[in-house]
C-alpha positions as CSV (number, residue, x, y, z in Angstrom):
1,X,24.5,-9.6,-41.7
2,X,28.5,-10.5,-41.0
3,X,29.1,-10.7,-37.6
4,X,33.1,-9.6,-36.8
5,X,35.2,-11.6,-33.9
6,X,34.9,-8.2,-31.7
7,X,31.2,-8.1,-32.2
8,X,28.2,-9.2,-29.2
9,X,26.0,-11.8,-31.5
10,X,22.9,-13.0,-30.1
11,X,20.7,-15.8,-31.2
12,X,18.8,-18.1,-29.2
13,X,18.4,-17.0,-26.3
14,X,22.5,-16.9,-25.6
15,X,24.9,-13.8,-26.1
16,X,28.3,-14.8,-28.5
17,X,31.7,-12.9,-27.7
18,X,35.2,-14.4,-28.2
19,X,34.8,-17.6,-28.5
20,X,32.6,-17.6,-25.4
21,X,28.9,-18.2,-24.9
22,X,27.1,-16.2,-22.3
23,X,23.0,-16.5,-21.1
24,X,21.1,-13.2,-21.8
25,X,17.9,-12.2,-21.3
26,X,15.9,-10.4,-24.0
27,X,12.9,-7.9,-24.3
28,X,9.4,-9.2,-23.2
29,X,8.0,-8.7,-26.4
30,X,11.0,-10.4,-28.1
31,X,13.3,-9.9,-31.3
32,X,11.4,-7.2,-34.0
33,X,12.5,-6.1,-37.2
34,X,14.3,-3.0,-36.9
35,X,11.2,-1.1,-39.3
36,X,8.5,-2.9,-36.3
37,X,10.1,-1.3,-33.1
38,X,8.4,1.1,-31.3
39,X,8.1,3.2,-28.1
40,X,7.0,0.5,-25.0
41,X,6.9,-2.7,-27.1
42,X,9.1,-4.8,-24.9
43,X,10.6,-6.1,-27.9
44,X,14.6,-6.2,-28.5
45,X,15.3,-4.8,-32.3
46,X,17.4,-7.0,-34.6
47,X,20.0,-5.9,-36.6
48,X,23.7,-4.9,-36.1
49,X,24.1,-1.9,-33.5
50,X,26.7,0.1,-32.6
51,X,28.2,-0.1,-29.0
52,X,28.7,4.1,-28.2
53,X,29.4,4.3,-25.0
54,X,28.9,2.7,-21.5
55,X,27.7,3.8,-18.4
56,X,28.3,3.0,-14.5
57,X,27.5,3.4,-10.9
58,X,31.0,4.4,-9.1
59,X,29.0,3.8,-5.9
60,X,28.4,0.4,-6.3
61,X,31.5,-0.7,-8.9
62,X,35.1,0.1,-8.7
63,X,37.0,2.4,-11.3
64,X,39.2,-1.0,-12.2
65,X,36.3,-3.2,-12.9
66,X,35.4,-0.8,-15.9
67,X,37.0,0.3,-19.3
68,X,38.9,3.4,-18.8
69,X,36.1,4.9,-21.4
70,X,33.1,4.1,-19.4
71,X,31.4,7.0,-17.9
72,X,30.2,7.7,-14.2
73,X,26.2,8.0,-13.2
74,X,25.7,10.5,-11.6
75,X,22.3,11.0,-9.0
76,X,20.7,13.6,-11.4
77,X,21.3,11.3,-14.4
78,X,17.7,9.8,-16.4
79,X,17.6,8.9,-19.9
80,X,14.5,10.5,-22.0
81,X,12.2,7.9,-23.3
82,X,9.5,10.2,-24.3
83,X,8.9,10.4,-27.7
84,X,7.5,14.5,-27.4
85,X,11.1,15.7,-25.9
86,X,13.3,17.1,-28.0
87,X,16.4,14.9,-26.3
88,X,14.2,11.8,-26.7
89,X,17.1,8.7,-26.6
90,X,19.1,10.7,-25.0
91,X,20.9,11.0,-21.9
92,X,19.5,13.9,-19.7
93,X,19.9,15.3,-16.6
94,X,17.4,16.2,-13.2
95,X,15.0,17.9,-13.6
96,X,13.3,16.7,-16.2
97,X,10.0,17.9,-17.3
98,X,9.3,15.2,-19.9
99,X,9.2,11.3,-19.8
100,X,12.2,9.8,-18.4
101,X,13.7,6.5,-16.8
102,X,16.1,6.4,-13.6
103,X,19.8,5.9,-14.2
104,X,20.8,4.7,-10.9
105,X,17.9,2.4,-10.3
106,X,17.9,0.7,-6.8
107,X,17.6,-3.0,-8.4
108,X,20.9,-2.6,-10.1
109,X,20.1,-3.3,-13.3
110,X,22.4,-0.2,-14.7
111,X,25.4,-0.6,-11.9
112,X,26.6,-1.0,-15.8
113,X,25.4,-0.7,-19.0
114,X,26.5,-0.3,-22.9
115,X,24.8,1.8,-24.7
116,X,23.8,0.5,-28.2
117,X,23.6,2.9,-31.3
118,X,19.8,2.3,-31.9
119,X,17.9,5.1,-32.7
120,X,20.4,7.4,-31.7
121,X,22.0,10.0,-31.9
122,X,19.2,11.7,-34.1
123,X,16.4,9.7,-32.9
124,X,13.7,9.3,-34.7
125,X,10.3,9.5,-32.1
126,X,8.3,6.6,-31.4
127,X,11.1,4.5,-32.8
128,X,11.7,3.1,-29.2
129,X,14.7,4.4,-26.8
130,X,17.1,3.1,-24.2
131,X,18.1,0.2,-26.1
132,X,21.5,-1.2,-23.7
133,X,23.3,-3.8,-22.8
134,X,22.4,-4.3,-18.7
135,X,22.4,-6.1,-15.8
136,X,19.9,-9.3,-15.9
137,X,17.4,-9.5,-12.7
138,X,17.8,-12.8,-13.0
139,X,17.8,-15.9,-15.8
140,X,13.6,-15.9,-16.6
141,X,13.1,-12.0,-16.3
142,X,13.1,-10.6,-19.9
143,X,14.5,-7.0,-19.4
144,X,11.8,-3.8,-21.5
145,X,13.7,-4.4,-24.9
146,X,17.4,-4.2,-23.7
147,X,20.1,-7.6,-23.4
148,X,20.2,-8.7,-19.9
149,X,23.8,-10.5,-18.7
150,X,24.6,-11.3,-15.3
151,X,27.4,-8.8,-14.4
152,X,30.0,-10.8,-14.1
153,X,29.3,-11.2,-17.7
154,X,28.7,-7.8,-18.4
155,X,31.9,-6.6,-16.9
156,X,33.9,-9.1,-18.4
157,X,33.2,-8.7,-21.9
158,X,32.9,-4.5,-21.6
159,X,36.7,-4.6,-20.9
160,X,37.5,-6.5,-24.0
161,X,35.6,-4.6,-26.5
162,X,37.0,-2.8,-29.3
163,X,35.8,0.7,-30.8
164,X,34.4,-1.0,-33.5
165,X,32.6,-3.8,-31.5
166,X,28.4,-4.3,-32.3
167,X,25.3,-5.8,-30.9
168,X,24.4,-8.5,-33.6
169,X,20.8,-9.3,-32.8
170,X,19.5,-12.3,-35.0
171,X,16.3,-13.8,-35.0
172,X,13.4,-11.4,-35.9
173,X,10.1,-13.1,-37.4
174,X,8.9,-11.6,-40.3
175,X,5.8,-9.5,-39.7
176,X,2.0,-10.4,-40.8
């Protein structure tokens, strides 16, 4: 897989954009084969995903430390991670009567986050969900399958990306 200069590549343990080098964090469960990934491995999938869209807090960030795409979290916002809804990987809205994950979390992991095209927009269940590009809790805390970056980071590099800009994820061991 060709990584282009406006694409995230990862490898190593470190995240590639620009010319710079940044520390990530990775899944607990660590880099899969796309085919491999499932619902609640921890792993991260490889491959080359597509960054569509991002996501912020507007109580915690300012508007000018964001892309003028990115789009505001609100309190009644969750993501569906369950594999039985019918909006499974996708974002949804309080209440919810299926599976779900927080939005605005109180560790502020997702003050900001890029959402990665995996599995989505036609998801296909069980395939795993809620793949993004968040906030790190901190250098040796592997995130549930997403790329951690400190925000700094984060911020930084969401303000440079291009339409066309990917998450290359390298490094997936070959299954038994």
């Amino acid at each position: 897989m060709i990584a282009g200069p406006d694409d995230m590549v990862v490898a190593g343990g470190r995240l590639r954009f620009r010319g710079r080098h940044f520390p990530c964090t990775l899944g607990r469960g660590g880099i899969v084969a796309a085919r491999a990934k499932c619902e609640g491995d921890g792993a991260t999938p490889a491959g080359a995903h597509r960054i569509v869209g991002m996501l912020w807090r507007p109580d915690r960030l300012a508007r000018a430390e964001v892309p003028r795409w990115a789009v505001p979290i609100g309190p009644g916002d969750l993501w569906s991670d369950d594999p039985a809804d019918p909006d499974y990987n996708l974002m949804v809205r309080a209440p919810h009567p299926f599976g779900h994950e927080r939005l605005r979390r109180a560790d502020g992991q997702y003050d900001a986050l890029l959402v990665t095209g995996w599995n989505w927009p036609r998801a296909v269940a069980g395939r795993g969900s809620a793949i993004f590009v968040h906030i790190r809790r901190g250098p040796q805390h592997p995130t549930a399958g997403c790329v951690g970056l400190a925000r700094a980071d984060l911020l930084w590099i969401a303000r440079r990306l291009r339409p066309w800009s990917r998450l290359v994820v390298r490094g997936a061991r070959p299954q038994p």
